[in-house]
C-alpha positions as CSV (number, residue, x, y, z in Angstrom):
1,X,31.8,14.1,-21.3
2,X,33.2,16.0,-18.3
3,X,34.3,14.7,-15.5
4,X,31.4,16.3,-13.4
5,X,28.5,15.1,-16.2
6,X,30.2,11.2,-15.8
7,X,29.6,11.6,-11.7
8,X,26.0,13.0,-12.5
9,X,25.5,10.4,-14.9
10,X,26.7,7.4,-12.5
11,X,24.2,8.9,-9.8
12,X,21.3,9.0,-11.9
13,X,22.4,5.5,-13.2
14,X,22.6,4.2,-9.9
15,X,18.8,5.7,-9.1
16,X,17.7,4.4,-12.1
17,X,19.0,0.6,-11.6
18,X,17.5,0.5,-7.7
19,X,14.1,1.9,-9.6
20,X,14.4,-1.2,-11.8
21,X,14.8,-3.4,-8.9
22,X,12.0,-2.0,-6.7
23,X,9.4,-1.5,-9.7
24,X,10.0,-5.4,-10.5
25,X,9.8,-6.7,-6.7
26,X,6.7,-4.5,-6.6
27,X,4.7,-5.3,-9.2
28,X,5.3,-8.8,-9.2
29,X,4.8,-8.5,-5.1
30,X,1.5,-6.5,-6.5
31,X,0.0,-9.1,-8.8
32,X,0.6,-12.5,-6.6
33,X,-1.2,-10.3,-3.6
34,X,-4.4,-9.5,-5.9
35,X,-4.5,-12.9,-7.3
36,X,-3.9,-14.6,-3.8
37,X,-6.0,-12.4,-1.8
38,X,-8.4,-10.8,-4.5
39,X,-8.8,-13.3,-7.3
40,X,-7.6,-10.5,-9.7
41,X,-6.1,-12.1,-12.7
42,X,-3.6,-10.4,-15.5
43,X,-6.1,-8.2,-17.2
44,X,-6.4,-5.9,-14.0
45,X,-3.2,-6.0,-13.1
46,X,-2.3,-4.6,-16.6
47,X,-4.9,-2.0,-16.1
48,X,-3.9,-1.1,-12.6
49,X,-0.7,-0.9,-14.0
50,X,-1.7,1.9,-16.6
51,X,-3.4,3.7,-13.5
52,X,-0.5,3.8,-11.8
53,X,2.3,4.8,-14.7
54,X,-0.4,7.8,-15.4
55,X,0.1,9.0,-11.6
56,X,3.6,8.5,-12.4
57,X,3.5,10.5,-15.0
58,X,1.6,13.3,-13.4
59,X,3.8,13.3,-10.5
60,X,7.2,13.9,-13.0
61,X,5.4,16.6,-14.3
62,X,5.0,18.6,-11.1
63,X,7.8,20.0,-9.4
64,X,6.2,20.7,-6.3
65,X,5.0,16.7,-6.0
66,X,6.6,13.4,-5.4
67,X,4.7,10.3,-4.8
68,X,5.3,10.3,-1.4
69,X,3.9,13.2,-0.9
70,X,0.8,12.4,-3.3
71,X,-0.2,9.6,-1.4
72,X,0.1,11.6,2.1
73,X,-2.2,14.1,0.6
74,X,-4.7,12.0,-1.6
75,X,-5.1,9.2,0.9
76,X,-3.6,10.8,4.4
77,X,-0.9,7.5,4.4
78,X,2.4,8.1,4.9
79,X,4.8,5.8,3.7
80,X,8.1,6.3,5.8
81,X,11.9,5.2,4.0
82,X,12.1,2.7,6.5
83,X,14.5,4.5,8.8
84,X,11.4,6.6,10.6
85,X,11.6,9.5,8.4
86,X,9.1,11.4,6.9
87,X,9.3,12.7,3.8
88,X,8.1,16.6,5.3
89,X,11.7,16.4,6.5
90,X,13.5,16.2,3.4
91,X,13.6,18.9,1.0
92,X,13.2,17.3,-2.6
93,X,10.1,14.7,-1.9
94,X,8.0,17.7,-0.5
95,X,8.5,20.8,-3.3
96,X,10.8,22.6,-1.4
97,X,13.4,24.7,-3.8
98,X,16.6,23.4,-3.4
99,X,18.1,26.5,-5.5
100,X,21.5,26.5,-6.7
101,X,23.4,23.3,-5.7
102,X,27.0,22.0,-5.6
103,X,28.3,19.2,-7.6
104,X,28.8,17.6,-4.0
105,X,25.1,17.9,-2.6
106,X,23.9,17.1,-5.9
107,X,25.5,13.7,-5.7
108,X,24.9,13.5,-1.7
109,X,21.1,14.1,-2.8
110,X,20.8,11.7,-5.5
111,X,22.6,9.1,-2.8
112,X,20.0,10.0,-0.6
113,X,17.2,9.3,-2.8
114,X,18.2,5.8,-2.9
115,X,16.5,5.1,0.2
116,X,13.4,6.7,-1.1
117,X,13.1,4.9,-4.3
118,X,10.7,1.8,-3.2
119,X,8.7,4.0,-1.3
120,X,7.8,6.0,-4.3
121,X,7.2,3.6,-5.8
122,X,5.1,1.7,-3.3
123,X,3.0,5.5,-2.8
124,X,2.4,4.8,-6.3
125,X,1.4,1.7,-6.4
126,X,-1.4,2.6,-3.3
127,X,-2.3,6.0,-5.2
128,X,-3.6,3.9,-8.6
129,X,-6.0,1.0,-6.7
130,X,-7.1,4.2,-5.0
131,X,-7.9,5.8,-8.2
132,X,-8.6,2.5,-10.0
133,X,-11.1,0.6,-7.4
134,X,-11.6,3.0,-4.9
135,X,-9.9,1.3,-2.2
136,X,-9.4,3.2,1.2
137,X,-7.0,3.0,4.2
138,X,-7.6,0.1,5.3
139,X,-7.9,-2.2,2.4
140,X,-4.8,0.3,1.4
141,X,-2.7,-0.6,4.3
142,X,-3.9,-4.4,3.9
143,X,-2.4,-4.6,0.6
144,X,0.7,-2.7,1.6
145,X,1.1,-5.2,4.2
146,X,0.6,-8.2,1.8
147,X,3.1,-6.6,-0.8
148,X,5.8,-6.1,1.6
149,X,5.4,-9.9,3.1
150,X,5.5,-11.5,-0.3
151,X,9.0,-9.2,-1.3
152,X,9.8,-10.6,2.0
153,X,8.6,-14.5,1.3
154,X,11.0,-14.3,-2.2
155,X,14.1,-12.0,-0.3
156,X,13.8,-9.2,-2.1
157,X,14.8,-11.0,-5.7
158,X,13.8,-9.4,-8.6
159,X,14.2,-12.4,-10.3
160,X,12.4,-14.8,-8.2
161,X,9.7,-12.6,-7.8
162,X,9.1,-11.8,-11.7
163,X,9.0,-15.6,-12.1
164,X,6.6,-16.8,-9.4
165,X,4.0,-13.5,-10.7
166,X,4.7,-15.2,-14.4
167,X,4.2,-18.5,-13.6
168,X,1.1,-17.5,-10.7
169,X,-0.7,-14.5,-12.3
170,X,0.3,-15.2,-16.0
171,X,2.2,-11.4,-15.6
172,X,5.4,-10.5,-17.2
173,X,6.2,-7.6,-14.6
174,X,9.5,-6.5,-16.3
175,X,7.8,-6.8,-20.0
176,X,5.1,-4.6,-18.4
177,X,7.1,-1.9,-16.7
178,X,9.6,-1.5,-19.1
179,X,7.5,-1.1,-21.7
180,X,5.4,1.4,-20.2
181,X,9.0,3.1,-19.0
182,X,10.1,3.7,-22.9
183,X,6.3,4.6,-23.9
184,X,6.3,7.2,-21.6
185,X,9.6,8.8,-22.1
């Protein structure tokens, strides 16, 4: 391996570990919500779950797509990175070509995309109840809301959140998400 494929390989690594991270605060954030404030129990979250790993999917498979921009078009909300910025002003989560690139903006992109990661993920998340119940903006932005303040309620821990959606919902969040992740690779 060259020196220039290990650098590639340690961004993409790193994208890959905070997608980890955010997929398990998410879900598990996801399942205690419905349960709590829906009475949904593990069956539709699993199904949910399948909804939203098919968007997933459908996104990867469009160059011209990323979540983000899927949820701003199917359901007109906008999930921002946290820092104010919309993803119309960055060039690869709106299907702009970003033609030839150097090793250095390569790696400066892929750092980029870290802030980006748990609102893909998030978009995702809103895109399959949309698809899978039908939900619209407002119940969509009541969830969202819910989701964030349950991350919030367990700091953010992966751990402590896969735990209380185990021990709450009856939900193995990483079992589920990594599982679908190597199905669907």
């Amino acid at each position: 391996m060259t020196p220039t494929d290990k650098k590639l390989r340690k961004a993409y690594d790193r994208i890959n570990r905070e997608g980890d991270k955010w997929a398990v605060n998410l879900y598990a954030a996801l399942a205690i919500a419905l349960y709590r404030h829906h009475g949904m129990k593990k069956l539709a979250v699993t199904r949910l779950v399948d909804v939203t790993w098919t968007a997933w999917r459908e996104c990867a498979t469009d160059a011209d797509a990323s979540m983000i921009k899927m949820c701003a078009e199917e359901l007109g909300i906008e999930i921002q990175n946290g820092s104010g910025v919309s993803y119309t002003d960055v060039a690869y989560l709106n299907g702009q070509d970003l033609g030839d690139m150097t090793l250095e903006q390569i790696l400066y992109m892929r750092a980029q995309q870290l802030k980006w990661v748990r609102p893909q993920i998030m978009a995702c998340i809103l895109i399959g109840l949309n698809r899978k119940y039908g939900w619209g903006f407002v119940r969509l932005s009541r969830i969202h809301q819910e989701i964030d303040k349950i991350d919030r309620e367990y700091k953010s821990n992966p751990k402590s959140l896969a735990k209380a959606a185990l021990a709450e919902v009856g939900v193995d969040v990483k079992g589920m998400i990594f599982q679908k992740r190597e199905v669907s690779v």
